[in-house]
N, C-alpha and C positions, 0 to 999 in steps of 0.2 A: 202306387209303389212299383208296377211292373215296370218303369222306365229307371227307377231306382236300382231298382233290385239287382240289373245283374253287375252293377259296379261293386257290388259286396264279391263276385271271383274270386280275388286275388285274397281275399281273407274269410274263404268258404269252412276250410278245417278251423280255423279260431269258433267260427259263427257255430259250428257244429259241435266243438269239444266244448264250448262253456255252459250250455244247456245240461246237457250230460253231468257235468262235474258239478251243475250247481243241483240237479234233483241229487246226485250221489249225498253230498253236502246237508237238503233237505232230509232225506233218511238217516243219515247219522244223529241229527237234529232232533226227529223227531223221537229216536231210539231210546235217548238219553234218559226221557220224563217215565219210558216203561222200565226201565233199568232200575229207575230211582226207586220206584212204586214199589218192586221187587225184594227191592235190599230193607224196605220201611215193615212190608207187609210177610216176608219170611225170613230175612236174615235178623232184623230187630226184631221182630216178633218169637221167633224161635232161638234166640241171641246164640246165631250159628254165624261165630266171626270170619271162619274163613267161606261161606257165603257172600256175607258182605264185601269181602277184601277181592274175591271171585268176578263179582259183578263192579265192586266197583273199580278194577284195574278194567274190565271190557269196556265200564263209561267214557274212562279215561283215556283207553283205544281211539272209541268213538267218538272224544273231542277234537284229538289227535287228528286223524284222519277228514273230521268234517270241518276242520281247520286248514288242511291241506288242500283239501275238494276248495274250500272259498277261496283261497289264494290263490290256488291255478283258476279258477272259473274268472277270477276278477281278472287278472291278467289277459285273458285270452279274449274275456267280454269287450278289454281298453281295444287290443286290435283289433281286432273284429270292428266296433264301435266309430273307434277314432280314424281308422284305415277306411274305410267307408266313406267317412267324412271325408277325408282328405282326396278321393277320388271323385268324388258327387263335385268336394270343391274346384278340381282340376280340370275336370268336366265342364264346370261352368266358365271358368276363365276361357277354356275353348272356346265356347259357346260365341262371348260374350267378343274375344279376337276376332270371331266370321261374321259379326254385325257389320252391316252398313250406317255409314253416319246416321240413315236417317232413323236406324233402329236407335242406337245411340240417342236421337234428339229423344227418344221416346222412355228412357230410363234415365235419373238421375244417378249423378256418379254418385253421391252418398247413399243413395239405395242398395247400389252394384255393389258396395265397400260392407253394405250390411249381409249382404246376401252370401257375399263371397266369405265372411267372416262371422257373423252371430249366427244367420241362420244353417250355414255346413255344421257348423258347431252344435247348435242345437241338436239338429239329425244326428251327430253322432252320439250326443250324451242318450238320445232315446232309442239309439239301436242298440246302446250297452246296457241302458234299461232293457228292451223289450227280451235280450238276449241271459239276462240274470234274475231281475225285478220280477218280471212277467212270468219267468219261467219258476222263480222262488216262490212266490207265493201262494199261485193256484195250488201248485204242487204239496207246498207246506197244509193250505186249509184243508185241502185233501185228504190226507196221510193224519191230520190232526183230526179229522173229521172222523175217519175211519177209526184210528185207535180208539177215540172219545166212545162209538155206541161199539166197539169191542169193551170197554171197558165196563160203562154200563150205558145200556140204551135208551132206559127209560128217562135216563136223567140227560142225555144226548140231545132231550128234546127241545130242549132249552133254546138250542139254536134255531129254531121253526122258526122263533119268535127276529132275535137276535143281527141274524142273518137278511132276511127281508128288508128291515129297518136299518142294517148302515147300507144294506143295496139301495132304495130307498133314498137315501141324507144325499151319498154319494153323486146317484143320478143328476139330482135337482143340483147339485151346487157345479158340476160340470157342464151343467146347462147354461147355468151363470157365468162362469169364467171362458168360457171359448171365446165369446164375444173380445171381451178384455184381452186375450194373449193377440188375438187378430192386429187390435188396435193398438196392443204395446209393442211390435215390431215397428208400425209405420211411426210411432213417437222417435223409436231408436232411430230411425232416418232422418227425422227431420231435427233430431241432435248433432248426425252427422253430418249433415249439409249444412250449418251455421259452424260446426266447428269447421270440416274443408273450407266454409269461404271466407271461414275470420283469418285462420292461418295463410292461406294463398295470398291471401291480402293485406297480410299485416302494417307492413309499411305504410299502406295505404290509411289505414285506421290510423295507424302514430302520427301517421303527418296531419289530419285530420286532427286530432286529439277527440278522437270517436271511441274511446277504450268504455267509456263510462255508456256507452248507448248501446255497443257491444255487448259489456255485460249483461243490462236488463233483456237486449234479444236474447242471449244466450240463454237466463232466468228463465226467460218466459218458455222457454221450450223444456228446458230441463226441470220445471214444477210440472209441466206439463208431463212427463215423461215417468216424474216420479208417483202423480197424484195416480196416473194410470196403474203402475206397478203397485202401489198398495190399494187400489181396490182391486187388483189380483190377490194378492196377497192375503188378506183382509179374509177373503173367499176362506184361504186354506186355513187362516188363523182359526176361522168359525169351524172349520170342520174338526180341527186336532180335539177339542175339549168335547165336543157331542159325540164322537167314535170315545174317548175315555172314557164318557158316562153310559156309552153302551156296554164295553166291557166292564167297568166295574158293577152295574147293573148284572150282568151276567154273571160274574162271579159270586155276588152276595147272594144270587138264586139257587146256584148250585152248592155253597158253601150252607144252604138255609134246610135243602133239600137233599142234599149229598148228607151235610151233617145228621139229620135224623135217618138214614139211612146206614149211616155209617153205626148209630147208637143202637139201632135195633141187629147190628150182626149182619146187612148182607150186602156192605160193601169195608172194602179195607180202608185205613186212615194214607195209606200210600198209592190207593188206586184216587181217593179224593186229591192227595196232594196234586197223584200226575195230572189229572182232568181238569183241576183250574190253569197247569201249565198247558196243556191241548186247548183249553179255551182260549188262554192270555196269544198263543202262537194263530189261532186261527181268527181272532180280532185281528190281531196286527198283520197278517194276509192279506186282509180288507183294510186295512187302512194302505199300508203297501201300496195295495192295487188303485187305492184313488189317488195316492201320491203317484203312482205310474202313470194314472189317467191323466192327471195334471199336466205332469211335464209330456205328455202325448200329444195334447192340445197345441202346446207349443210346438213341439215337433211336427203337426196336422199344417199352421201356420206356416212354417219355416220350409216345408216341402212346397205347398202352394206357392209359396214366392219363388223359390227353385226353378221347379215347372216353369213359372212363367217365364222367365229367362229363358228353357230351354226349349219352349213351347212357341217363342218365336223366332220364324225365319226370316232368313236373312231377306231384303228387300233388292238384295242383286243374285239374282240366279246363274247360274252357268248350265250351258248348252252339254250337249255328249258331245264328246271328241272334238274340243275347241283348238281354236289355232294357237299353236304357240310361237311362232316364229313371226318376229315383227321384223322387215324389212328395211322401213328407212322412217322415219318422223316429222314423216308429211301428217297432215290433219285437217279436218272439214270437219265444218258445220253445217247440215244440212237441214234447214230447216226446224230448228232445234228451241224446242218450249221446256218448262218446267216447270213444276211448282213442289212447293216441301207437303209429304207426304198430311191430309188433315187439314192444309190450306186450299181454300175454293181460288185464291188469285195466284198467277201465275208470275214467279218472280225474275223470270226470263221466257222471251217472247221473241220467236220469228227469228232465232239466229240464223245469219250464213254468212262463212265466211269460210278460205282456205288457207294452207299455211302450208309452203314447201318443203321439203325435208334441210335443215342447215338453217332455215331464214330467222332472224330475231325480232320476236314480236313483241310490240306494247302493250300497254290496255293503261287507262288512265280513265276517270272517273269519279263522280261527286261520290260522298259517303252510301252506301247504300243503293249503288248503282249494280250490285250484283256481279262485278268482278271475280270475286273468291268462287262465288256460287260455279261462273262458268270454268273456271280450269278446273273444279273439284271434278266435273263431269269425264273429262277426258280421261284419267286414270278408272273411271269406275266409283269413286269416294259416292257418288250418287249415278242415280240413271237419268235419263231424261224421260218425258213424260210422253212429248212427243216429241219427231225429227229422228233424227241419227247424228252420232261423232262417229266420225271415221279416224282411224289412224291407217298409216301404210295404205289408203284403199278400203281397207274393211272395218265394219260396224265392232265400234269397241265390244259388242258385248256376243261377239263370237269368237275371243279369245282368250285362254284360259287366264284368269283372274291374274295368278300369281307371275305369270309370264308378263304377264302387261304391267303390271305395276313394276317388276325389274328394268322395264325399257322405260319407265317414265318417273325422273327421278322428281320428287315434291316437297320442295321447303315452304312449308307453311308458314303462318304469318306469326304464330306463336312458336318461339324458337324453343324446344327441347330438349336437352342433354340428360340423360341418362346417367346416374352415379355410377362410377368406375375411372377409367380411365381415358385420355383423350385417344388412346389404341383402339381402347375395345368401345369407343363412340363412334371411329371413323371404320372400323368394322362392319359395322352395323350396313354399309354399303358394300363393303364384299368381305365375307369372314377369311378368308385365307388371304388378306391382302399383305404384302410386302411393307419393309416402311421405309422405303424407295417410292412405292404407289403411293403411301396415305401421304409424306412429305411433297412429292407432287403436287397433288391436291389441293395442300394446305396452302402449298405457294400459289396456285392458282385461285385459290379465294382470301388472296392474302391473311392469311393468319398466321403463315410459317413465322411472322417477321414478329407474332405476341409469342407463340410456341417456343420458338430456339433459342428465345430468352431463359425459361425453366432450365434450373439445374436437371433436371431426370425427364425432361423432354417429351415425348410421347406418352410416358407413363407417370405424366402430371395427372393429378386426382382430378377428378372431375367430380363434383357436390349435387348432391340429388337435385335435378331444372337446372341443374348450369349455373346455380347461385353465386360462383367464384369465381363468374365472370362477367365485364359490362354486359352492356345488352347489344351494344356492337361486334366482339368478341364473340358471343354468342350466335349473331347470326354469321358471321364468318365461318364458323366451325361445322355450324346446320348446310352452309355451302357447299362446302370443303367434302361432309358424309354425304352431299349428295350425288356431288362428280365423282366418287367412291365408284360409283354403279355403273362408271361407263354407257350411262342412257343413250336411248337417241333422243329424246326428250327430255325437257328438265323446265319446269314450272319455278316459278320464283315469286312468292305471294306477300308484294310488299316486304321484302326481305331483306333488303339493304336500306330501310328508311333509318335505323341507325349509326350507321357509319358515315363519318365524311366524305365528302364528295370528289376528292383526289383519290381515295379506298375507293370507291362507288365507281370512277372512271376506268382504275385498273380493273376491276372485277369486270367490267361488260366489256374490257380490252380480252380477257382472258375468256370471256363466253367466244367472242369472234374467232378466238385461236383455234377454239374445238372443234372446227373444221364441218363435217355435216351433221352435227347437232341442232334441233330443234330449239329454241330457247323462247320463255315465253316470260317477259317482265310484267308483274304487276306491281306500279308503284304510284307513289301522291306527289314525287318530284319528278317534274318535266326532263330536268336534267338526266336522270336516270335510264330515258327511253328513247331521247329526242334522237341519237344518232341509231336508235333500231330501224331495222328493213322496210318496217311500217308500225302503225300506230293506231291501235283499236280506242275509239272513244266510246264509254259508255254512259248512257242515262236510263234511267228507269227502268232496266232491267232490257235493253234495246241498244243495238249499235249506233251512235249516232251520228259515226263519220269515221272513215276509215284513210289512211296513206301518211305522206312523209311528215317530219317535220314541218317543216315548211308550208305543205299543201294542207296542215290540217289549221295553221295560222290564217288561212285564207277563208278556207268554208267552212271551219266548228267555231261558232261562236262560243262553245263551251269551253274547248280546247285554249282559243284564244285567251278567256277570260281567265282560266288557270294558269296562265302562262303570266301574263299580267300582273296578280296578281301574286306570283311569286318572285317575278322581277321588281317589281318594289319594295319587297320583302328583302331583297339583295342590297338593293340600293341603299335602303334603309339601315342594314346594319354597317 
């Protein structure tokens, strides 16, 4: 908890005031049963009514008031509690933003989605417990404890017994349910990794008509999820009726032995009433406190998963006093290996290669050729294992992170639109941009001509993924927010394989406009590349011939054969 703890700050007076207000709350509480005793054993007994009317206007104080103590104490516990939560959660989305991809490969996003959301939540429900719960009931067995051998002590002793025996029940079944909460978080993930990738893919199912095979995956995780949760459950079911039969056990001892005490003259019928309520209050302390312990356990869980999010570093470091100033979007490869963090084989080997500042580069290659792999490397998305990428001259990873990633602008292969607006998307490439700039932009990644069709133009909606629009459209737009940035660089990952090819000729007409800009195409259509400066081919994770058009028709027989075989592909249609 000390990595926890001091994001509780900002809600320090809540965390402070609700303890306080809740023993206040508990003494009112437990006032009440001697109050009672009082009015039974001298105002009934001596039928001295304004005794009773005395005492019981101060009960009624005393509800008053331990009424007002619980209302503020719950209040103050929710912030304290939930505010906690909501910064441990804030905390982690940091966290989770300064990953490197390859941290990333190493968490599931329905984990992140659990973590971020049941288990914050959890933590906060158990810091409004440990901050009310925790503090109510010690403090109640306590104060009930105490009244109880003020009352009478010999008959106190009840609890010797009492006491031991739900400490005792409590232990052993906490011992059993820890296990269970451990394992009924990770169920909750693997519910929400079948729901994330039924929904992301729905279509996909529909077209398929896979609805019906969906289902039973779906079944089989969520039996799975529930059978887990009721043998949690199940745990607490078994404990409520065994704490019952201890208290009432308790009760009938002292009603057994209170009552022939009461008959011989040396205790009162109102100090027995109060002492079965001091009992019934200091049972239910202990039952309380296992019910606290329970949701603890879970809370113990949902920390652990926390931590380890926050407990991992990032897999890209940064230097002291890194360079921020990138000069021009030249770039080498210097010898350049890799492999993904866990993998013994290396999914690129023996790069080298350079690239001028201004020149437009190819890459083209069979599936699986590690294309994506090698521009991820240049922004930093990954490090290299071995070799160096140089930008401007120097070794990308002596420059401060955020600086380099603004000089290098990267449309990935999955096109992204953020819900809002198509303003506040091409923002996202300079916030203070003009819509002089973004329309620029737009016309240079030809989109202006789907955009200036909308009646309300720039601030057309945009659908959470860009759903409400092709998939052409889409990457037009991811274009558009990328030349936003004014890079000297700008990667392009298979990112115009949806658009037509008269779109596709203007777009790399519009790359050559940007004057010394770095441009670096990755595509599966020859077309796309063939009039770039050169032409990287790749296999097996290895260059396997590099230069023009023309000269790579001559000596890549790979090159050649993709070339071929898309020109018959032409002809054909």
């Amino acid at each position: 908890m000390n990595k926890l703890l001091p994001h509780m700050k900002k809600y320090t007076a809540f965390a402070i005031l609700c303890p306080i207000l809740m023993i206040l709350e508990v003494l009112a509480d437990v006032a009440i049963p001697y109050l009672m005793s009082k009015i039974v054993d001298i105002g009934i007994a001596n039928r001295d009514i304004d005794y009773v009317i005395k005492i019981g206007v101060i009960m009624v104080l005393a509800s008053i008031l331990g009424m007002v103590f619980g209302i503020l104490s719950a209040y103050a516990g929710a912030r304290a509690g939930f505010g906690f939560a909501s910064e441990i959660r804030l905390e982690t989305f940091k966290k989770v933003q300064s990953f490197s991809f390859a941290n990333l490969d190493n968490f599931t996003v329905s984990s992140l989605i659990t973590r971020l959301t049941n288990d914050c939540n959890t933590i906060g429900q158990v810091t409004m417990m440990s901050l009310r719960m925790a503090i109510r009931a010690p403090f109640m067995m306590i104060f009930a404890l105490i009244m109880s051998f003020t009352i009478n002590a010999s008959l106190a002793r009840v609890f010797m017994v009492s006491i031991p025996l739900t400490a005792a029940i409590i232990a052993l079944v906490l011992t059993k349910a820890r296990p269970l909460f451990m394992k009924l978080q990770t169920r909750v993930d693997r519910v929400n990794a079948i729901i994330k990738e039924n929904l992301t893919a729905i279509g996909v199912v529909k077209s398929f008509n896979r609805q019906k095979h969906e289902e039973f995956r779906f079944k089989e995780r969520n039996d799975s999820l529930r059978d887990t949760a009721l043998k949690a459950i199940s745990i607490i079911i078994f404990v409520m009726p065994v704490l019952n039969l201890i208290i009432y056990g308790t009760i009938i001892a002292v009603l057994w032995f209170g009552g022939q005490q009461v008959v011989l003259g040396t205790m009162g019928s109102g100090e027995l009433i109060s002492f079965v309520t001091y009992i019934t209050q200091v049972m239910m302390s202990l039952m309380m406190i296992s019910m606290f312990f329970m949701q603890l356990l879970r809370g113990i869980a949902s920390k652990d998963r926390i931590l380890e999010v926050w407990n991992t570093d990032s897999e890209i470091k940064e230097i002291e006093q890194p360079i921020t100033e990138i000069k021009n979007g030249s770039i080498s490869f210097d010898n350049v290996s890799f492999k993904y963090p866990g993998s013994k084989e290396y999914t690129l080997k023996n790069i080298n290669f350079e690239v001028n500042s201004g020149e437009i580069i190819g890459i083209i290659g069979s599936t699986g050729s590690s294309k994506s792999t090698l521009v991820q490397l240049i922004p930093r998305l990954y490090d290299t294992t071995e070799g160096k990428v140089k930008v401007s001259g120097i070794d990308v990873k002596e420059y401060d992170i955020e600086g380099l990633r603004d000089h290098v602008a990267f449309v990935l292969q999955k096109n992204t639109l953020f819900s809002g607006t198509i303003r506040e998307n091409m923002q996202w490439g300079n916030e203070g941009a003009s819509d002089d700039l973004i329309i620029n932009a737009l016309k240079q990644a030809q989109a202006w001509e789907f955009v200036s069709k909308y009646e309300d133009g720039l601030d057309h909606i945009v659908e959470q993924g860009g759903s409400n629009f092709s998939g052409g459209q889409r990457q037009r737009l991811t274009i558009a927010r990328a030349l936003m940035k004014n890079p000297n660089i700008i990667v392009l990952d298979d990112s115009t394989s949806a658009v037509d090819m008269t779109t596709d000729a203007r777009i790399q007409q519009a790359f050559r406009d940007l004057g010394d800009v770095t441009t670096i195409i990755i595509a599966q259509r020859i077309s796309s590349i063939q009039h770039a400066d050169r032409i990287l081919v790749m296999h097996e994770g290895e260059i396997e011939s590099s230069g023009s058009h023309e000269t790579l028709l001559e000596i890549s027989p790979i090159y050649r054969e993709i070339y071929e075989s898309q020109e018959k592909g032409v002809i054909g249609e």
